[in-house]
ZATIMAR-68931 format. One line per 3 residues: their letters; for each residue x negated, y, z negated of C-alpha. Coordinates in pm, 1 decimal. Layout:
<pts>
A = X Y Z | ...
</pts>
This chain:
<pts>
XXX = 7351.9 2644.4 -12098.8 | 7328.1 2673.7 -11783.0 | 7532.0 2864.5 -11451.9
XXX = 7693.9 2566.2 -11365.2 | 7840.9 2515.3 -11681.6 | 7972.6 2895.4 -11690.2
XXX = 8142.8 2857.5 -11349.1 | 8310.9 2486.7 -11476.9 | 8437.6 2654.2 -11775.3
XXX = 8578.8 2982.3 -11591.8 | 8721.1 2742.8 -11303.9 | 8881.9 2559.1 -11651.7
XXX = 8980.5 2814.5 -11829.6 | 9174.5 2989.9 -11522.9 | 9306.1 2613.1 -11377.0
XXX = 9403.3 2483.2 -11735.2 | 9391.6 2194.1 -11583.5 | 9064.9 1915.4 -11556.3
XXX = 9199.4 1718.5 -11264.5 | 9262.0 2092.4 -11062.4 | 8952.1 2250.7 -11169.3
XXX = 8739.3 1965.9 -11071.6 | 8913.7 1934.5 -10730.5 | 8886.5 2328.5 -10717.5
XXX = 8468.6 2268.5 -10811.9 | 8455.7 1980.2 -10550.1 | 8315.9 1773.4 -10856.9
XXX = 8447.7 1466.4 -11039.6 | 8644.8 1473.5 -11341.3 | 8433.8 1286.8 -11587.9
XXX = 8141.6 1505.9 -11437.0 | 8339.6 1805.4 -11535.3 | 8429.4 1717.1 -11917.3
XXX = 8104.8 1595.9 -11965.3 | 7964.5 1970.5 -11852.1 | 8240.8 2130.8 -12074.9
XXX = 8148.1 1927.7 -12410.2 | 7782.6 1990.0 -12321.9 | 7849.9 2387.4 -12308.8
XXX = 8052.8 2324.1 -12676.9 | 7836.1 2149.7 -12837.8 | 7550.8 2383.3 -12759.8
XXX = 7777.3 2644.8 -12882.7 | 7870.4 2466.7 -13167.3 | 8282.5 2588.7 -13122.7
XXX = 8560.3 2404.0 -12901.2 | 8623.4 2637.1 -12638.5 | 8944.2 2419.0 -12516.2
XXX = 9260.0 2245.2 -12686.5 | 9550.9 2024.6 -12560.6 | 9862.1 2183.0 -12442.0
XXX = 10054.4 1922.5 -12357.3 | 9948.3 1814.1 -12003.8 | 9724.8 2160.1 -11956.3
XXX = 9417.2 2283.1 -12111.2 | 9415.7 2596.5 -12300.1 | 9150.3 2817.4 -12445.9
XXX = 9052.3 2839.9 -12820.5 | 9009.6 3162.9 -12977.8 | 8619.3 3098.7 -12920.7
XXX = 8687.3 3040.3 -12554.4 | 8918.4 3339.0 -12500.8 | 8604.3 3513.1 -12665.1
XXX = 8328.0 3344.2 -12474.7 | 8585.1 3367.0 -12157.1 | 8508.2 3790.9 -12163.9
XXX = 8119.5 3674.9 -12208.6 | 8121.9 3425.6 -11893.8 | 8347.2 3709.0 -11678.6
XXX = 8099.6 3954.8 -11690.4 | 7789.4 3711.5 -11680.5 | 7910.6 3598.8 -11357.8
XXX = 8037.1 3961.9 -11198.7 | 7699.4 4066.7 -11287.5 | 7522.7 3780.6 -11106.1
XXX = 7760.9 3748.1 -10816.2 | 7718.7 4183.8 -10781.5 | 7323.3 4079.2 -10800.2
XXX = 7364.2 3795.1 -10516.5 | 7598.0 4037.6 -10335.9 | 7306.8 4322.2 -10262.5
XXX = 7051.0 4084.3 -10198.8 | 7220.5 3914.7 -9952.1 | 7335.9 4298.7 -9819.3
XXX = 6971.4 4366.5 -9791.6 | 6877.7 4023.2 -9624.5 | 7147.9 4137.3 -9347.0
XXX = 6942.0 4481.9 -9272.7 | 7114.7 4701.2 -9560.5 | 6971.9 4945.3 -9810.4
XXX = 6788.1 5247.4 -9830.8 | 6489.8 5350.9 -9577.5 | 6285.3 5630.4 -9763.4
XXX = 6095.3 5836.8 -9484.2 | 5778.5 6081.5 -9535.6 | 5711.1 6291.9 -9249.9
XXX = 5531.9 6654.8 -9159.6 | 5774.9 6939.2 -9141.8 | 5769.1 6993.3 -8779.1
XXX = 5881.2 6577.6 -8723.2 | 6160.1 6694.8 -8951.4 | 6297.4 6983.0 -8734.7
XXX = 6423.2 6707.9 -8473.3 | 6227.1 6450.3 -8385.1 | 6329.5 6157.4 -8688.1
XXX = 6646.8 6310.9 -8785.7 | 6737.4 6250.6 -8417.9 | 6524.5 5891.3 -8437.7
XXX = 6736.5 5809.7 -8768.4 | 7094.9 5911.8 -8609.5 | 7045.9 5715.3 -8359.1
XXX = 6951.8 5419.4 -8563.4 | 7297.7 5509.8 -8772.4 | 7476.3 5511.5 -8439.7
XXX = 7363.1 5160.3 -8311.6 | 7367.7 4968.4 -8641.7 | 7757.4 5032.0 -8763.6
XXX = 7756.7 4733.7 -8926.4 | 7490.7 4820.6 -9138.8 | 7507.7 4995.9 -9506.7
XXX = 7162.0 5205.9 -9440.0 | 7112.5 5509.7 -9559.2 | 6808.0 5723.1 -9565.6
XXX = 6607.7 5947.6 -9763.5 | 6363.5 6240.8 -9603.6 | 6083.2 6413.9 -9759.3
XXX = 5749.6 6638.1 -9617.1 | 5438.6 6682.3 -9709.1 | 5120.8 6708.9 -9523.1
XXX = 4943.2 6448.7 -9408.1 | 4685.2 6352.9 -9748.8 | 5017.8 6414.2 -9954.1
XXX = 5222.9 6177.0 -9719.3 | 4962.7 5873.6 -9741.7 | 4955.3 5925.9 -10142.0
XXX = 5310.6 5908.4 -10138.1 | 5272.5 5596.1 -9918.7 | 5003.2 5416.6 -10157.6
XXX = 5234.1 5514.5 -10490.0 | 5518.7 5324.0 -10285.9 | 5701.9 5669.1 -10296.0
XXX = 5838.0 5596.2 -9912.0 | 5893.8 5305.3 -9697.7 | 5728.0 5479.3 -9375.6
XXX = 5600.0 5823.2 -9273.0 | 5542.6 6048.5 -9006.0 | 5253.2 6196.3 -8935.2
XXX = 4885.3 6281.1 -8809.8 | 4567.8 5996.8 -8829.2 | 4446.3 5983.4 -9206.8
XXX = 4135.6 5859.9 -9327.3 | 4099.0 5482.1 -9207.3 | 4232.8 5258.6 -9442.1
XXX = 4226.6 4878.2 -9343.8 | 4613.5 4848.5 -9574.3 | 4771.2 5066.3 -9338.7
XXX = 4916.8 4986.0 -9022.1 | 4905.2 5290.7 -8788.1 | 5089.4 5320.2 -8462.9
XXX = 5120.7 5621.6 -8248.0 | 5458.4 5734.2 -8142.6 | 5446.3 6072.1 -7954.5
XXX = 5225.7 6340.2 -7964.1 | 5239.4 6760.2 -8011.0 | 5050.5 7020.8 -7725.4
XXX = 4823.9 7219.7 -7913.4 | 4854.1 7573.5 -7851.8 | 4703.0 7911.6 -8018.9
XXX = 4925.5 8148.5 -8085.9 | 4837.4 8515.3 -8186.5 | 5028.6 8782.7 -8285.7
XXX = 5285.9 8999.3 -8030.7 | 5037.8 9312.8 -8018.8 | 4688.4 9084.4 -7976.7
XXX = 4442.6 9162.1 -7738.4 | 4495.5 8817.8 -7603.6 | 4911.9 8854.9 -7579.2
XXX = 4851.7 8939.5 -7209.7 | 4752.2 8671.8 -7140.7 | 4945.6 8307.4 -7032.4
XXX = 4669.8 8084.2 -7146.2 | 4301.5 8109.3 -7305.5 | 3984.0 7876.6 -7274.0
XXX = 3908.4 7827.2 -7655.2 | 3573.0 8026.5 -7579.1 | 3760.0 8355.3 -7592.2
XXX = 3908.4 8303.2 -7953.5 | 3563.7 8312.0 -8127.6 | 3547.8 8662.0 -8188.2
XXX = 3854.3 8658.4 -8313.2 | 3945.5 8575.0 -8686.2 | 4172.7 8297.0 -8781.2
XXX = 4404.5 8131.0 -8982.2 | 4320.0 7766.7 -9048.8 | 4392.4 7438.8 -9161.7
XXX = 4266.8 7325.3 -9502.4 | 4120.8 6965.6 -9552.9 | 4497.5 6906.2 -9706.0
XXX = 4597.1 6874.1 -9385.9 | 4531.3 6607.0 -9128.0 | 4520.1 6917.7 -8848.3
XXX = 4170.9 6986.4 -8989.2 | 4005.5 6749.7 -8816.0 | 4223.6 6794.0 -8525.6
XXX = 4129.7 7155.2 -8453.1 | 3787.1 7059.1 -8574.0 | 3725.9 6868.9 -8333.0
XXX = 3864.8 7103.3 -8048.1 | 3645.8 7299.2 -8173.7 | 3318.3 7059.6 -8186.0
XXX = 3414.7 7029.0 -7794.8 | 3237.3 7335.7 -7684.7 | 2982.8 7337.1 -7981.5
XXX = 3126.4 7637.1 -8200.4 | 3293.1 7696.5 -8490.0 | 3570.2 7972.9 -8539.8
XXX = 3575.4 8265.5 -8798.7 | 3766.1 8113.9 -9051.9 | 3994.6 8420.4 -9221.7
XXX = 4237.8 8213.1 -9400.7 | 4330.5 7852.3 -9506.4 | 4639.8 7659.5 -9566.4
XXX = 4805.0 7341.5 -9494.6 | 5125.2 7375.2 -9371.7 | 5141.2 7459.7 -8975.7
XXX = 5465.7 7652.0 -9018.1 | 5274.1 7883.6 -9264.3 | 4991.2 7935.2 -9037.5
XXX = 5285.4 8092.4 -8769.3 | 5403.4 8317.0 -9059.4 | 5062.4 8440.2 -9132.7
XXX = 4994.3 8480.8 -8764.4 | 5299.5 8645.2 -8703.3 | 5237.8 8911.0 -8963.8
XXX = 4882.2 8987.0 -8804.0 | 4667.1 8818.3 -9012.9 | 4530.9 8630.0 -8760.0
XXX = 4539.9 8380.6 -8454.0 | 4561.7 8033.3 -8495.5 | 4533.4 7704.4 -8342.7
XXX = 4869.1 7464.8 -8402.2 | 5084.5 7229.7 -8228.0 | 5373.0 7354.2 -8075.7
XXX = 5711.9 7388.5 -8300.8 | 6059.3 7528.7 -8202.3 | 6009.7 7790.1 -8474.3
XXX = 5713.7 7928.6 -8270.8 | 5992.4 8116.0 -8022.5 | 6160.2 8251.6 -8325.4
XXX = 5887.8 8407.1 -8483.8 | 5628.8 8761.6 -8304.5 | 5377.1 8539.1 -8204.1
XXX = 5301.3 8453.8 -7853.1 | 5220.8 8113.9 -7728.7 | 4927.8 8067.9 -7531.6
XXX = 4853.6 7724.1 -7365.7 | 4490.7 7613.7 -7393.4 | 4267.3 7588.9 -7106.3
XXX = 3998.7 7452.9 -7176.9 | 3917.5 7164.4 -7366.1 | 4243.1 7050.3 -7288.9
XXX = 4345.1 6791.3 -7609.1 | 4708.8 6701.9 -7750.5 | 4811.0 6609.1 -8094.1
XXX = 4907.7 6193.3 -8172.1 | 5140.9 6151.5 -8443.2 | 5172.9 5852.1 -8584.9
XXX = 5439.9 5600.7 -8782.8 | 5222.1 5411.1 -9071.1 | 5314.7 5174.0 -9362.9
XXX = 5123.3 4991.2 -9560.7 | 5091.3 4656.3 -9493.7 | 5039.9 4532.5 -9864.3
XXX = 5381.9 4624.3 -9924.9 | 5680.5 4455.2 -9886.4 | 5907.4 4560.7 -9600.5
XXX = 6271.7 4509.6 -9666.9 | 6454.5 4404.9 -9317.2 | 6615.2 4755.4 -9324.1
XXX = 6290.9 4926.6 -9290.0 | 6149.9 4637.6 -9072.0 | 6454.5 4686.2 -8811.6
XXX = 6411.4 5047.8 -8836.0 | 6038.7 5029.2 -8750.6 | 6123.6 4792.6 -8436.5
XXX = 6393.0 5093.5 -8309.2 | 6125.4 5359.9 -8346.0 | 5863.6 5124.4 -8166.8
XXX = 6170.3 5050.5 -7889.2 | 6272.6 5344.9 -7845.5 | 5901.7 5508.9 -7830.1
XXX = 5811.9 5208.9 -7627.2 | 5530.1 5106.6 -7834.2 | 5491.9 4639.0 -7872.1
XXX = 5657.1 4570.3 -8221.6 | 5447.7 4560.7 -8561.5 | 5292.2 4274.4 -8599.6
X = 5420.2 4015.1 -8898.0
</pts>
């Protein structure tokens, strides 16, 4: 048995009629009863009997006829999203850091929505820190994410697409909240609240750090940036961390950084040993447009 034989017999069974159905089927006749007496004699029933000039089903056809039916729906629904998904449909599953997810992909993804309307994609957002992100990535948990240079990995393909200021911020009644902006020299007697190797800040602000040969007093750790502004706010410390939106909401003030002067690149990665459905391979060439980055390679 084989689909050909299930679409002659349906075409049959709803023509009742060889000479239609085979025109219908764009096959010959003979061709035609040869695939019907094929498909009942592997069954072992007649599926069809004389009706005068028509051709009507047998009690084992109108049986087998429910069988086909739902074969076939099943198949064509199959064919259907596959062909959906060739077109750029489907889902787009994003990882990203929390402060990407304030405004910077939701805006990216709306705008995707907005000049694709005749594409079915929807999308799913999640955040995590960096290391959680890339895991998430490798399990084949998300399509893409969002976020700071991991480890190198020669599966991934990294690309930057903007970048965060660094800042320190301290809280409203610090010594330094006079002033507008601080070489990093002046934080050092000053506890703070840093990032744990969780997050891919770490060796970010190490680094800043490593730039005039000193390392901070380390008070508290944690991964999350927006929890480092929470702690900071409530006096626990000062803190270096890129600058969010949520910084203005919160009693911290925001001091630019002087000296070294360095800036945060944020990245889109996949991993390149996975396959990339056109909907997440035409939503990677909008980011790269619209950040005006060349396109991934193939």
């Amino acid at each position: 048995m084989n689909l050909f034989q299930l679409r002659y017999f349906v075409t049959l069974a709803k023509m009742q009629h060889y000479t239609k159905a085979a025109h219908e089927l764009c096959i010959t006749q003979p061709s035609l009863s040869h695939a019907i007496s094929q498909l009942e004699a592997e069954l072992g029933v007649a599926l069809f009997e004389k009706s005068g000039r028509n051709t009507t089903l047998t009690s084992f056809g109108e049986e087998f006829l429910i069988c086909a039916n739902r074969t076939l729906a099943t198949l064509d629904s199959g064919v259907s999203s596959l062909q959906r998904s060739a077109r750029g449909d489907g889902l787009i599953r994003l990882g990203m850091l929390r402060s990407l997810g304030v405004s910077f992909i939701p805006q990216l993804a709306a705008r995707y929505l907005a000049s694709h309307p005749e594409h079915d994609v929807r999308f799913t957002f999640h955040t995590g820190s960096t290391g959680d992100l890339v895991n998430g990535l490798s399990a084949r948990d998300y399509d893409l994410i969002f976020c700071s240079m991991p480890p190198e990995t020669e599966s991934l393909d990294t690309v930057p697409i903007t970048h965060e200021d660094l800042v320190l911020i301290v809280p409203g009644h610090h010594p330094l909240a006079a002033k507008q902006s601080v070489a990093l020299t002046e934080t050092l007697i000053y506890p703070q609240i840093y990032f744990s190797h969780g997050s891919g800040m770490r060796a970010v602000v190490d680094h800043l750090f490593s730039q005039i040969n000193a390392v901070p007093q380390i008070a508290y750790e944690t991964e999350e940036a927006e929890v480092i502004a929470g702690l900071t706010a409530q006096g626990f410390g000062i803190a270096v961390v890129p600058y969010m939106d949520l910084l203005l909401k919160l009693d911290v003030k925001i001091l630019q950084i002087s000296a070294p002067v360095w800036e945060r690149n944020l990245y889109m990665i996949h991993d390149r040993q996975a396959f990339m459905p056109p909907a997440v391979r035409n939503f990677c060439e909008f980011v790269l447009k619209e950040c005006e980055y060349p396109m991934i390679p193939d």
